[in-house]
TORLOSE-625310 format. One record per residue: residue in three letters; x, y, z of N, C-alpha, C, O in turn. Coordinates in steps of 0.02 Angstrom, whole numbers, plus 50000, padded with zeros to 5 digits. Each point is the difference from the previous one (the first is absolute). Example, Ala and Ser with C-alpha at 12.3 -4.5 7.8 and 13.67 -1.06 7.14 Angstrom:
# TORLOSE-625310
ALA506604971650390499555005950000500455006050000500524999950033
SER499305005449931500425005950003499615005550037500255005550008
This chain:
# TORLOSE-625310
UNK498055148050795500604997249971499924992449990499794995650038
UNK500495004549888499964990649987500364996250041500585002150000
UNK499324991450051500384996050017500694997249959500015000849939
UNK500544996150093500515000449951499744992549991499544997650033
UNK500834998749913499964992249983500754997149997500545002849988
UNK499324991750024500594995749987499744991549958499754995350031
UNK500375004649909499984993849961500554995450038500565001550019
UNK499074991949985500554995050019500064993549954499554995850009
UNK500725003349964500114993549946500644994150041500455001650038
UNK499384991549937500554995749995500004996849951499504998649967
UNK501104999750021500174998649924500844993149995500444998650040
UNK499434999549905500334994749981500234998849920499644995749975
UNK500785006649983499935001249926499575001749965499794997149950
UNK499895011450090499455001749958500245004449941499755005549987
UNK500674992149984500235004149947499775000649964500085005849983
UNK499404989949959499335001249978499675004849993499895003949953
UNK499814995050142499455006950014500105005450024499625004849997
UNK501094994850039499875005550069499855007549967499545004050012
UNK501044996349942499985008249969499205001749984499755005350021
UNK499884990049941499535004549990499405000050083499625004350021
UNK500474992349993499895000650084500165007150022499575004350004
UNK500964996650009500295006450028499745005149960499725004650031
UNK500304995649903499725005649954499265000750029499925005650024
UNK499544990849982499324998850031500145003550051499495003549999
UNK500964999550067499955000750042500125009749991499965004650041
UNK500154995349913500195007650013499575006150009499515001249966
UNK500715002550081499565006350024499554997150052499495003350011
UNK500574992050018499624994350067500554998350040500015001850059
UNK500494994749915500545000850068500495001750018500495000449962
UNK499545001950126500435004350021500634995150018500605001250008
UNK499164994649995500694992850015499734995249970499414998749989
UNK501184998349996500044991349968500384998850016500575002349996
UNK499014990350049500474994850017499994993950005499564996650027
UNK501135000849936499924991249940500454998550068500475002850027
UNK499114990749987500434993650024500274993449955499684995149982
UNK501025006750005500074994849945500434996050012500575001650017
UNK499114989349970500194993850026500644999649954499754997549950
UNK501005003650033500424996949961499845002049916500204997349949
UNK499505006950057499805001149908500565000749946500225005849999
UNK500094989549951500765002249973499655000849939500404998349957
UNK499095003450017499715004649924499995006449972499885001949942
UNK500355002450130500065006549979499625003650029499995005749978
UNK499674993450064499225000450032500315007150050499765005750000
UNK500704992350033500265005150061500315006149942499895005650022
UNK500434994449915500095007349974499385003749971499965006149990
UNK499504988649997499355004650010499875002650042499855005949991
UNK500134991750067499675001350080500505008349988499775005649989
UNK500664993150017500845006750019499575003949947499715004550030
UNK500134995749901499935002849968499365004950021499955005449971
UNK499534992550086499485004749988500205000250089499484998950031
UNK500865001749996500265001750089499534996150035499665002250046
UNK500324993549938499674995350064500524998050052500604999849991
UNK499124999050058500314997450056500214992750006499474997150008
UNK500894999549992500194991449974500124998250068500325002750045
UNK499334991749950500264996650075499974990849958499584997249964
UNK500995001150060500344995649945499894992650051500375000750049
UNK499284993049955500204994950031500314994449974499934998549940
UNK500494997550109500304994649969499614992950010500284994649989
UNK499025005950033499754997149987499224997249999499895003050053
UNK499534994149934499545002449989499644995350043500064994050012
UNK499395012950018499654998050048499294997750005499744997750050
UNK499965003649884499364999349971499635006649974500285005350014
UNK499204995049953499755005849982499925005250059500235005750003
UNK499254989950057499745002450053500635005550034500105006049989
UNK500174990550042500775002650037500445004249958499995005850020
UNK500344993449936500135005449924499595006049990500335004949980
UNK499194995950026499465006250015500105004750052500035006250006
UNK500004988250032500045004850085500645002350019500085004250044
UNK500364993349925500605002249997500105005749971500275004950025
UNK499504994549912499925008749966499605004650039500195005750013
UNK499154991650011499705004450041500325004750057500025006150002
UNK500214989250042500475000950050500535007249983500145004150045
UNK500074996549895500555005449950499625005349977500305005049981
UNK498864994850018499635006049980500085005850045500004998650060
UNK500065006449928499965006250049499445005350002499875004150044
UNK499854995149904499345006049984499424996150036500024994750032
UNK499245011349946499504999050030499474995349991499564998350039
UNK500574999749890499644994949982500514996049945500515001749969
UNK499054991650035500394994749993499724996049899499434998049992
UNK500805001949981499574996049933500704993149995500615000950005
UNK499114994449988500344994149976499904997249913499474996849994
UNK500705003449976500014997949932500434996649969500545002950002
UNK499484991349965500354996149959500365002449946499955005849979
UNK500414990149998500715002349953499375001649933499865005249970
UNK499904988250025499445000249937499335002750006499484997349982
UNK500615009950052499375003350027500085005249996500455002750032
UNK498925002449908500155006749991499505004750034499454997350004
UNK500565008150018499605004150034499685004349923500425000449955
UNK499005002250030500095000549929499715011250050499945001250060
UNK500005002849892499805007150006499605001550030500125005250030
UNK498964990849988499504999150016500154995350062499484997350018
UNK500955001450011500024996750074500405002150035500064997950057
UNK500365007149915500485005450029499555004250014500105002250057
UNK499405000449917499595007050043499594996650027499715003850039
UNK500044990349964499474997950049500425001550064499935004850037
UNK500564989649969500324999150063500275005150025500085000950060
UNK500145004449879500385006950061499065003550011500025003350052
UNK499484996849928499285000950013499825000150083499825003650047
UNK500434988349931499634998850070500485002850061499815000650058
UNK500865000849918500405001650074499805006450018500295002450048
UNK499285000849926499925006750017499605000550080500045003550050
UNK499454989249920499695000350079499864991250009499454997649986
UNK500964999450032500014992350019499235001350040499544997349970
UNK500335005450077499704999850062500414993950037500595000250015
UNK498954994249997500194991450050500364996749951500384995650021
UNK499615005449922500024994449919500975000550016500385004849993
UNK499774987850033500735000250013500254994749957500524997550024
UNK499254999249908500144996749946499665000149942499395000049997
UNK500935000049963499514999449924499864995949974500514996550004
UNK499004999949958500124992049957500045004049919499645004249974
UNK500854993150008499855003849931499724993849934500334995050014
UNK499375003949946499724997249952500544997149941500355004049968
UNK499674991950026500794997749971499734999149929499394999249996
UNK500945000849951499674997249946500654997149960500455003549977
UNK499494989450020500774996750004499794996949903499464998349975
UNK501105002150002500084994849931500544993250002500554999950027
UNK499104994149933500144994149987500065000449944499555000749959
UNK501164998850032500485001049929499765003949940499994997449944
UNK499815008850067499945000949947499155005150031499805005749989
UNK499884987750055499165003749956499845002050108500224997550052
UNK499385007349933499795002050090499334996050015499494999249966
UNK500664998950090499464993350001499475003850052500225002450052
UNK499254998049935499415003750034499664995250031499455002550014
UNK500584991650006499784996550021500504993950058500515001250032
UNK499114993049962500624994950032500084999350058500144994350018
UNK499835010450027499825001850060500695005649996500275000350055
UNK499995003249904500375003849987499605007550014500275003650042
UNK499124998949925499715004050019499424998850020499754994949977
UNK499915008450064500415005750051500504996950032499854994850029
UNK500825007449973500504999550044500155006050047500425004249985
UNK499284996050061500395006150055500344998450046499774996750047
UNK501045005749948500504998750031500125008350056500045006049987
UNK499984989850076500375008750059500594998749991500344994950010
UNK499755010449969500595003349975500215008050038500455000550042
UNK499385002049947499995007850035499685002950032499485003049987
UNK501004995850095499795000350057500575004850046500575001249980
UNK499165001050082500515004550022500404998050029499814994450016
UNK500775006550009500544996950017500095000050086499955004550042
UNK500214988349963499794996850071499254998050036499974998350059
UNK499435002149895499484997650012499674991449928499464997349985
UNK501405002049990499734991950002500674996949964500455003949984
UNK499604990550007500544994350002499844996049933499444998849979
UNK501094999649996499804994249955500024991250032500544998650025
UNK499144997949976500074991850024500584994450004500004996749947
UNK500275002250076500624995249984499724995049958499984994650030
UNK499795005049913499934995149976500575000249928500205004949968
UNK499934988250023500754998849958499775004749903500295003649959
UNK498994992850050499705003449947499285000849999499704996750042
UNK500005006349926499045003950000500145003250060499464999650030
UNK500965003750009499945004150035499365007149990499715002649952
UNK500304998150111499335006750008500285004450042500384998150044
UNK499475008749948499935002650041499525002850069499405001449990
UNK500814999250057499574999750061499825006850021500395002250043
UNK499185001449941499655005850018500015000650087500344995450022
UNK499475007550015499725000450071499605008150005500045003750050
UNK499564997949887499505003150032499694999749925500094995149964
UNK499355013150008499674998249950500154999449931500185005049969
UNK499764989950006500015000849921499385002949948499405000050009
UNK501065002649923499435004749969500284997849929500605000449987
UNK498864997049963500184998649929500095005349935499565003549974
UNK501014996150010499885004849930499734998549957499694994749997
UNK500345010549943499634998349929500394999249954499804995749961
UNK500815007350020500584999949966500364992849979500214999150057
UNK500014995549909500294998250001500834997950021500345005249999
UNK499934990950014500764999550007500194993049935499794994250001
UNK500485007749969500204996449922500364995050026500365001650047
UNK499634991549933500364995250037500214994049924499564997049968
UNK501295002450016499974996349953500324993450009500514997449979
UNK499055000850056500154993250031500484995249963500574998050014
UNK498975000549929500464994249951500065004149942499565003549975
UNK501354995249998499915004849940499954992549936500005001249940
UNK499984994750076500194992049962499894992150050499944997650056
UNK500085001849907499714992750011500584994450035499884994450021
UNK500735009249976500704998450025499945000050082500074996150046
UNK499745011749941499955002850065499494995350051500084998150057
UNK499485001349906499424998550042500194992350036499964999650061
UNK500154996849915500474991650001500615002850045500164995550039
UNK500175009049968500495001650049499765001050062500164997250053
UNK499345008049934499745001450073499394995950041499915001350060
UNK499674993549903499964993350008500424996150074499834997450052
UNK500805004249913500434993550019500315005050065500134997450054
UNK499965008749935500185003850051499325000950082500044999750062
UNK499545001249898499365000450062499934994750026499884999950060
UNK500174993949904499434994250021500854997950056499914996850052
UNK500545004649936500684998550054499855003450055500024996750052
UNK499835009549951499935004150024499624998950066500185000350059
UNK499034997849898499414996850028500114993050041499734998150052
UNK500654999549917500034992650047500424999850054499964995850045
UNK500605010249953500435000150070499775002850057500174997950055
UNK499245009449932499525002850040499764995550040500034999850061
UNK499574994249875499554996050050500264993050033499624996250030
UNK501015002849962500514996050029500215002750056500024996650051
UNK500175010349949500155003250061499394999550072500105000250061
UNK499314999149900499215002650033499704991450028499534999550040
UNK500814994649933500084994250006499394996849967499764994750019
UNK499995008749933499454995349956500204994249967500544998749973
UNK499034998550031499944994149954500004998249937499755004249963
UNK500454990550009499674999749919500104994649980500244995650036
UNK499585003349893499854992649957499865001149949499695005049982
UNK500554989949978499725001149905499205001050002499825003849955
UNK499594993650089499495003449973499905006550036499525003249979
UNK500834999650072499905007250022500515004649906499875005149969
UNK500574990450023500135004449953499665002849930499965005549972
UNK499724985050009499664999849961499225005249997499765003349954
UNK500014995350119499395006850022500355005050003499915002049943
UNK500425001750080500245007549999500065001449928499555003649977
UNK501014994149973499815001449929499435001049979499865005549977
UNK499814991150024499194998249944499495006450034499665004049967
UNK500414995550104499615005650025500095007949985499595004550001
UNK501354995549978500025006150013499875004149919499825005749986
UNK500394987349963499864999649931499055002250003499825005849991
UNK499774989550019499235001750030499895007149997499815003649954
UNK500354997650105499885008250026500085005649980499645004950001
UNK501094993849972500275006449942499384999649926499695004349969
UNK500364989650028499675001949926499244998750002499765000649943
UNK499804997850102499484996649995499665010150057499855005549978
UNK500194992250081499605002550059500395007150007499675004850020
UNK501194996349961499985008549973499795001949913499985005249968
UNK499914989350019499675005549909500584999949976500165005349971
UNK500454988250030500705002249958499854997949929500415001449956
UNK498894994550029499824998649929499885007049976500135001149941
UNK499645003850094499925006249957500605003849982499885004549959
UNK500844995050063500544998549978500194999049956500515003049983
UNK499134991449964500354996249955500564996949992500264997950052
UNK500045001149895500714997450005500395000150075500214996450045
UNK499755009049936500515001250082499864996850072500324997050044
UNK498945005649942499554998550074500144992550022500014997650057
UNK500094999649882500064990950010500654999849998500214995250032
UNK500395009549934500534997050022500265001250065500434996250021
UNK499355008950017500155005150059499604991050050500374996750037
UNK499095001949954499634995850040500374994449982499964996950053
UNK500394999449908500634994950030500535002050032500274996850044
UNK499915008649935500665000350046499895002550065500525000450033
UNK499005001449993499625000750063499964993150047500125000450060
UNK499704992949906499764996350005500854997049998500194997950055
UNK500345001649886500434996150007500475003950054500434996150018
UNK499635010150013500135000250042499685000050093500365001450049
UNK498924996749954500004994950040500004993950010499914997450055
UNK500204999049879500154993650024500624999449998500094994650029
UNK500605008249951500625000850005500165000950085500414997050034
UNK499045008749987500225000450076499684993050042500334998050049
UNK499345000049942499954995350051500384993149980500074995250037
UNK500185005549893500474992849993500595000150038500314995650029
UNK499805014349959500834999450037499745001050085500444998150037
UNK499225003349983500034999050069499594992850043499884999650060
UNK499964994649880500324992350016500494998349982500164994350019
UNK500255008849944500654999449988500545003050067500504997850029
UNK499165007549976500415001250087499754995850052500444997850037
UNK498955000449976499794995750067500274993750020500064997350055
UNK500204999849839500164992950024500705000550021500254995950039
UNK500165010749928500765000650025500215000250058500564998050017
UNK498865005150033499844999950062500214995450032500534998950029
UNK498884997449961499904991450036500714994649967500054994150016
């Protein structure tokens, strides 16, 4: 007999994505359940619309903690975490019910992400390979308190798939300048909390390096267009985070 599943999402005006999210999920899960921060877009008569389970907060705790909170609400045997803008596609639905037939030790999955930047799927960048654990059994691991780039924390073996998980990161160039300004906040209160340091040339180096790396030492020139626009805004959002967290240190003092 197949293990049962429980999908866990959190969400914030995914009115956009969620539906076709939920549509991705069908004939895979036995529960869904959205933790949703205040969403007034319409987002919760989707959720009602396909019987998910809603657990509603009034206020937001970071990605990390928001996770585990849904987790915490899962009841089945195994656990998958997936984003509002994240589809499970036909070919990663039979892998994963595949492998439950006989886990053996294998108590998480990394699944292979293959994410798009507005428009085009970036195979490079340090975007792929992306393997994210994601589907793991329930009560053998945790997601991180971190405010944002949260991970999840395995505590025994992990095992990689072959399948993809569709990820549409940026649908525009709007977006991307939003979430910029949303991460690199994000990022600087983490490391405000963690009591790091900073300065216009830590900011000035964190940009240029992270600009560097994306496009130079992951292959984001093989990218093209994109690869270079994906590698500034990589770059303008680390130097955004370390301006605003000398912008917190000096508020400090």
């Amino acid at each position: 007999m197949t293990p049962s599943i429980s999908v866990i999402l959190i969400t914030k005006n995914e009115i956009l994505n969620l539906a076709e999210c939920l549509i991705s999920l069908s004939g895979f899960a036995d529960e869904i359940v959205i933790v949703d921060n205040q969403s007034s877009d319409g987002t919760l008569e989707i959720a009602k619309q396909f019987n998910a389970k809603i657990i509603q907060t009034t206020s937001w705790h970071g990605f990390g903690p928001q996770k585990n909170i849904a987790l915490s609400h899962a009841s089945h045997d195994w656990i998958l975490s997936i984003d509002a803008d994240e589809r499970l596609t036909p070919e990663l639905i039979q892998e994963m019910k595949s492998q439950l037939i006989n886990p053996q030790d294998v108590i998480c999955f990394a699944i292979p992400r293959l994410s798009q930047y507005c428009g085009k799927f970036i195979h490079h960048s340090g975007w792929s390979p992306d393997y994210v654990d994601r589907f793991f059994k329930r009560g053998q691991a945790r997601f991180s308190d971190h405010l944002v780039h949260e991970r999840l924390l395995p505590n025994g073996k992990t095992k990689r798939l072959s399948n993809h998980l569709i990820h549409y990161s940026y649908r525009n160039f709007e977006q991307v300048i939003n979430k910029v300004n949303q991460y690199s906040t994000l990022g600087a209160e983490q490391a405000f909390q963690n009591g790091k340091p900073s300065s216009i040339f830590a900011a000035l180096y964190h940009g240029f390096w992270a600009f560097f790396r994306t496009y130079i030492l992951r292959l984001g020139f093989l990218d093209g267009t994109y690869g270079f626009a994906l590698a500034i805004s990589n770059g303008q959002a680390s130097y955004y985070k370390y301006i605003k967290l000398l912008h917190l240190n000096q508020l400090r003092k």
